[in-house]
C-alpha distance (Angstrom), angle and dihedral (degrees) to the residues before:
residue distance angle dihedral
X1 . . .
X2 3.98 . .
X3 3.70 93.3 .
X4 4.25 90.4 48.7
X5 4.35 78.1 55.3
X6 3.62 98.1 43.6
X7 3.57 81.4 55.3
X8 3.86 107.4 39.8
X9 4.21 87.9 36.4
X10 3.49 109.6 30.7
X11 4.04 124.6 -132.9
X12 3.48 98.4 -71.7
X13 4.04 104.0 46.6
X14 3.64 98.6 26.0
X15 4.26 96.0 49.2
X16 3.85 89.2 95.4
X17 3.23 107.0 46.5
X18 3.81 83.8 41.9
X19 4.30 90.3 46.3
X20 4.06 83.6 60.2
X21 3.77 102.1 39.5
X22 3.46 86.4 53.2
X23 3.92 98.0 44.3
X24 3.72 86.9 50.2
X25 3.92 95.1 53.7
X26 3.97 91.5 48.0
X27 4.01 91.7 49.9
X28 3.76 89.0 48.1
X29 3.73 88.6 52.4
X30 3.43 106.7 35.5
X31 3.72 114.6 10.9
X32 4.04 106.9 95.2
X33 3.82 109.4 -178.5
X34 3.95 111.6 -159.9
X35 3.69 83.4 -7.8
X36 3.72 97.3 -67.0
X37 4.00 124.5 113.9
X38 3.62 108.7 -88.6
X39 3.70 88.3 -123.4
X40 3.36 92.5 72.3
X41 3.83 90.2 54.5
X42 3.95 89.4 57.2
X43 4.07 91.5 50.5
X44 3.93 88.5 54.0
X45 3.92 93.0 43.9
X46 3.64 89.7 44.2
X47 3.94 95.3 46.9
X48 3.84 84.5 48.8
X49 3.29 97.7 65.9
X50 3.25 103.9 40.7
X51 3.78 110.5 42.8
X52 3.52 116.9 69.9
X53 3.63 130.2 -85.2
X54 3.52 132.6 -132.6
X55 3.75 123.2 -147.1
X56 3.52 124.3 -166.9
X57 3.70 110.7 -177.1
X58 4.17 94.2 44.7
X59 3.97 107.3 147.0
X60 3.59 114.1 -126.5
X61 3.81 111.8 -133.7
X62 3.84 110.0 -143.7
X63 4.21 122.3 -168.3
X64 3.48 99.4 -111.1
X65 3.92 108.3 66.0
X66 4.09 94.3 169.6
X67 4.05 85.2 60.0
X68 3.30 88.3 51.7
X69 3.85 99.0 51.7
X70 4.02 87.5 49.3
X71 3.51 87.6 50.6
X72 3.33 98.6 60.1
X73 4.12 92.9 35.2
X74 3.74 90.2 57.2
X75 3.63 93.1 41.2
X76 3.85 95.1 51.1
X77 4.19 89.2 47.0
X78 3.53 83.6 45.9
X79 3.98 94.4 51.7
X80 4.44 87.2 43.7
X81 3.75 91.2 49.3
X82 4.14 95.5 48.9
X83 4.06 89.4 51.3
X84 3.43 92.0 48.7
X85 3.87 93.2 48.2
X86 3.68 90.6 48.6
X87 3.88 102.6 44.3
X88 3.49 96.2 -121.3
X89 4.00 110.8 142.3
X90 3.85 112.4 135.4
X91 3.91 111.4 -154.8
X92 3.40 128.5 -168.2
X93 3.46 101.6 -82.8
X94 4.24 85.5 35.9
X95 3.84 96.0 61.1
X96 3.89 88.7 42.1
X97 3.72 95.7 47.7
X98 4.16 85.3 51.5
X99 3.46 84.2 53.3
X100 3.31 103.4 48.4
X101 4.15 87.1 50.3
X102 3.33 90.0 57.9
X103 3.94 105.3 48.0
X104 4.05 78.4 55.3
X105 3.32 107.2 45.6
X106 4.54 84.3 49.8
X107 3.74 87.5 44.4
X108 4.24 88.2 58.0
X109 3.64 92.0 41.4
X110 4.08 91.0 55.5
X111 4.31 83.7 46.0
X112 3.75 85.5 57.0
X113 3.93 94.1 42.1
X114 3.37 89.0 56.0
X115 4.42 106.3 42.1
């Protein structure tokens, strides 16, 4: 393929197009990313793009934006007024101490486990 340019282009307007051909050819021989051949790596990128995606966490946009914003305001108040009916306000020292319970209580499971 670079010698068919060289020919149809000459040196001087056919040296790019010959640089890449020729950079392409050597990665497809020699280039092995992860130890796998690089054409491989061009199926996968190429099947990437054009096979659909599917996204999971995509927001839905609804008409009413103002609803929305009370939505969230009343559910927020609603989420700050059920902690503070329940007790439940983890500290510092709180969230570490629940930590700490629960690295020891796993760490006495895996002793049992293993008697």
């Amino acid at each position: 393929m670079c010698f068919v340019l060289y020919k149809l282009l000459g040196l001087i307007m056919g040296i790019i197009p010959i640089l890449i051909i020729a950079g392409f050819s050597l990665m497809l021989t020699f280039y092995r990313p992860n130890n796998k051949p690089f054409i491989s790596m061009l199926e996968a990128g190429f099947k990437y793009f054009t096979q659909n995606k599917l996204y999971i966490w995509k927001k839905r946009m609804e008409k009413n934006k103002n609803n929305i914003k009370q939505q969230s305001i009343s559910s927020d108040a609603e989420k700050i007024k059920m902690m503070s009916e329940s007790g439940l306000k983890l500290s510092g020292s709180r969230l570490r101490d629940l930590a700490w319970s629960l690295d020891v209580l796993d760490l006495s499971k895996q002793k049992e486990n293993q008697l």
